[in-house]
C-alpha positions as CSV (number, residue, x, y, z in Angstrom):
1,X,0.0,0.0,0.0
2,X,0.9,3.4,-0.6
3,X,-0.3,6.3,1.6
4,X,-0.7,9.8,-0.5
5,X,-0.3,12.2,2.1
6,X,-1.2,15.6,1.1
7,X,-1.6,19.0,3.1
8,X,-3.4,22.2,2.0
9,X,-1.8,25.9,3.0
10,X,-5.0,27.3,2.4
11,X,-5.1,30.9,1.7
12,X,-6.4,32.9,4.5
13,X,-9.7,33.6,2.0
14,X,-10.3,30.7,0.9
15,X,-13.6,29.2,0.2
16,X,-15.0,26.2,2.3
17,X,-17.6,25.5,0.6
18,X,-15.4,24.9,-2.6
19,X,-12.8,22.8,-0.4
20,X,-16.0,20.7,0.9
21,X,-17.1,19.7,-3.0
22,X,-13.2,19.4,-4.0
23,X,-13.1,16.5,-1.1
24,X,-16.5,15.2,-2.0
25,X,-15.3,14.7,-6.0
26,X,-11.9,13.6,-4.7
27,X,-13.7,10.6,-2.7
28,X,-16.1,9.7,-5.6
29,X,-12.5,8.3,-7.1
30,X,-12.4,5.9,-5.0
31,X,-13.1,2.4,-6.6
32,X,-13.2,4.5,-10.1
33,X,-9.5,4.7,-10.6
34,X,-7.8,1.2,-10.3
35,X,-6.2,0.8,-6.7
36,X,-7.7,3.6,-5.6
37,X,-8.6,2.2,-2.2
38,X,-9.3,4.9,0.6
39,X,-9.8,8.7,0.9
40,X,-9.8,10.6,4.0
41,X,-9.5,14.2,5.1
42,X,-10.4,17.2,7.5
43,X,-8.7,19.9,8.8
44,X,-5.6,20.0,10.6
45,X,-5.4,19.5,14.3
46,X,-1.9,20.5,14.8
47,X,-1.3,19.3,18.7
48,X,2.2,19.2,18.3
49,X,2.1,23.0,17.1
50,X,4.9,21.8,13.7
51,X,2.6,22.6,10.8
52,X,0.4,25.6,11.4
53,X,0.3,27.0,7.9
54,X,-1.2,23.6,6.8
55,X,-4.6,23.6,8.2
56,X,-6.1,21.0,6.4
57,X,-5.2,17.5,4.1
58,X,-6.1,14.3,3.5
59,X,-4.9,10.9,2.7
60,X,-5.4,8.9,-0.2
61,X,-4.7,4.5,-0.1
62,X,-3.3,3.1,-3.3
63,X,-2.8,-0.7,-3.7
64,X,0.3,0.3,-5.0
65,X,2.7,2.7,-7.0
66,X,1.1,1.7,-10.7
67,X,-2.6,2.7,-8.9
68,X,-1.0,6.0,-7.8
69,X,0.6,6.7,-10.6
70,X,-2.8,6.2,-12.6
71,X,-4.0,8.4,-10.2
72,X,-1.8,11.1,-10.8
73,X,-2.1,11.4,-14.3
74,X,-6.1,11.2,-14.3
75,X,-7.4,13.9,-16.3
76,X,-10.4,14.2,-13.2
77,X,-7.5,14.7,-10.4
78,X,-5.4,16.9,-12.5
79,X,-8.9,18.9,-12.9
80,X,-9.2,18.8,-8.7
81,X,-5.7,19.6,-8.4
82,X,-5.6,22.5,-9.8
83,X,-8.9,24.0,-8.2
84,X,-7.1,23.0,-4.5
85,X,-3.7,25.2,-6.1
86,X,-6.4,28.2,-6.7
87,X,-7.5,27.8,-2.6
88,X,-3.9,27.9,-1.9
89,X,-3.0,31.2,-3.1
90,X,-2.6,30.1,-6.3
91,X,0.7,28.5,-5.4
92,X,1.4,24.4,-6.2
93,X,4.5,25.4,-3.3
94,X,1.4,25.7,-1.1
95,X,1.0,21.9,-0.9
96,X,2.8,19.7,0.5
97,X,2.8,16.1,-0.5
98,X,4.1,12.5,0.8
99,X,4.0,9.2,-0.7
100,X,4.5,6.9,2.6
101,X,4.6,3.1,1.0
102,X,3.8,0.6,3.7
């Protein structure tokens, strides 16, 4: 399994209501793209104070690096991708991402 760990520096302005429907669409994926297993998220609870300009992210399960790979070059992530850079200030450096396989 591989764990796609990704966090959001939201721009102080940015719209929730937009991040809510960029989540909901993310989960739909689930199942949809092969090995796309899990999808989770919320915001940021921060209780060992080390990543306060990241207040919120989720996780994303592949079966694998071929499933995230597929994932990453689907034309409906790339689509959600970019709407999440717009909430971040317009800035990919906003975004932090891990790829945890375990």
């Amino acid at each position: 399994m591989i764990s796609h760990v990704v966090m959001l520096g939201l721009s102080g302005d940015y719209d929730g209501d937009a991040l809510a429907q960029i989540m909901t669409e993310l989960g739909k994926l689930v199942g949809v793209i092969p090995g796309f297993a899990r999808f989770d998220h919320g915001p940021n609870r921060d209780f060992e104070g080390k990543s306060p300009g990241f207040p919120y992210g989720f996780i994303c399960q592949f079966s694998n690096a071929t499933a995230l790979s597929t994932y990453a070059t689907d034309p409906r992530h790339q689509s959600l991708g970019a709407r999440l850079v717009t909430l971040c200030g317009g800035d990919a450096d906003n975004i932090l991402v891990y790829d945890i396989e375990n």
